[in-house]
C-alpha positions in Angstrom: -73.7 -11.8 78.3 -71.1 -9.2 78.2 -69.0 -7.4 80.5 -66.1 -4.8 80.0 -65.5 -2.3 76.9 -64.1 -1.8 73.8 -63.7 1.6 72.3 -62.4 3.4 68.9 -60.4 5.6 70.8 -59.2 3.2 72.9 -57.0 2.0 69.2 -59.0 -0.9 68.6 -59.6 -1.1 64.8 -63.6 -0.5 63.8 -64.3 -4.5 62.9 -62.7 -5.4 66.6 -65.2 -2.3 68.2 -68.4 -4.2 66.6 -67.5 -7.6 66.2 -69.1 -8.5 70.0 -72.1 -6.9 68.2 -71.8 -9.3 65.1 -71.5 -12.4 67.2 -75.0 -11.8 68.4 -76.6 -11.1 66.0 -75.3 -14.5 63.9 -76.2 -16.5 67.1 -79.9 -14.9 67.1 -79.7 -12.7 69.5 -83.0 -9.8 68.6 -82.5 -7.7 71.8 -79.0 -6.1 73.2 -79.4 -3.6 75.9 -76.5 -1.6 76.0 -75.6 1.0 79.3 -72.8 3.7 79.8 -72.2 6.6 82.2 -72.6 10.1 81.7 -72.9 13.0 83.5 -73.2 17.1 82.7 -72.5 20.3 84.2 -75.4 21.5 84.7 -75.9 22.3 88.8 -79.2 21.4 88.4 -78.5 17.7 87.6 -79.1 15.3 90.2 -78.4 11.2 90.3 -80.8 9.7 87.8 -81.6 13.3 86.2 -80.6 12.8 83.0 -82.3 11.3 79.8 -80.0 11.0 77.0 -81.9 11.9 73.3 -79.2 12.3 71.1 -75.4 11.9 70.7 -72.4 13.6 68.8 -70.7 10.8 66.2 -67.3 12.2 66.7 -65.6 8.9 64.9 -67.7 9.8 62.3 -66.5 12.9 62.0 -62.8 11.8 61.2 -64.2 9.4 58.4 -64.5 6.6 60.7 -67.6 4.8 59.8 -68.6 1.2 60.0 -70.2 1.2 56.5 -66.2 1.7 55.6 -66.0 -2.5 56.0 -66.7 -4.8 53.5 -70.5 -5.3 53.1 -71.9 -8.4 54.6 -75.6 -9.2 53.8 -75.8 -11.2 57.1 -76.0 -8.1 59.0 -78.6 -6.6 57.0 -79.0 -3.1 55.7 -76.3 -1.3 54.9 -77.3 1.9 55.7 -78.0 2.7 59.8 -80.7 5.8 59.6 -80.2 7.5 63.2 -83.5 9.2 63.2 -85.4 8.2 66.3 -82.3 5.8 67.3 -83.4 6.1 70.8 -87.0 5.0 72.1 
């Protein structure tokens, strides 16, 4: 188990970001639930309100991208499609 944060923004360098990830996954690990906080402006919202479909990949909007690593076959495929990423 996990606790705390690590964050692009932050200045960690990508591989640091998803390394925790990584670890996982090469120790087995087939489920990672993962939680945040968020919130909106909407007056209407109230605590436990909100259901979150979709998100804005602003990293990946300055050409930060973890495909931009070296490839490692241990991780799988290469490419991460993001439709339907959240069930």
């Amino acid at each position: 188990m996990m606790q705390g944060k690590i964050h692009l923004y932050e200045g960690y360098l990508l591989w640091k970001v998803t390394f925790p990830v990584r670890v996982f996954q090469l120790l087995a690990v087939d489920t990672l639930v993962v939680t945040n906080a968020a919130g909106g402006l909407k007056p209407k919202f109230k605590f436990g309100n909100m259901l979150i479909h979709d998100h804005i990949n602003l990293p990946g909007l300055c050409s930060e991208n973890p495909h931009i690593e070296p490839k490692d076959e241990r991780f799988g495929v290469w490419f991460s499609a993001m439709f339907d990423a959240y069930h």
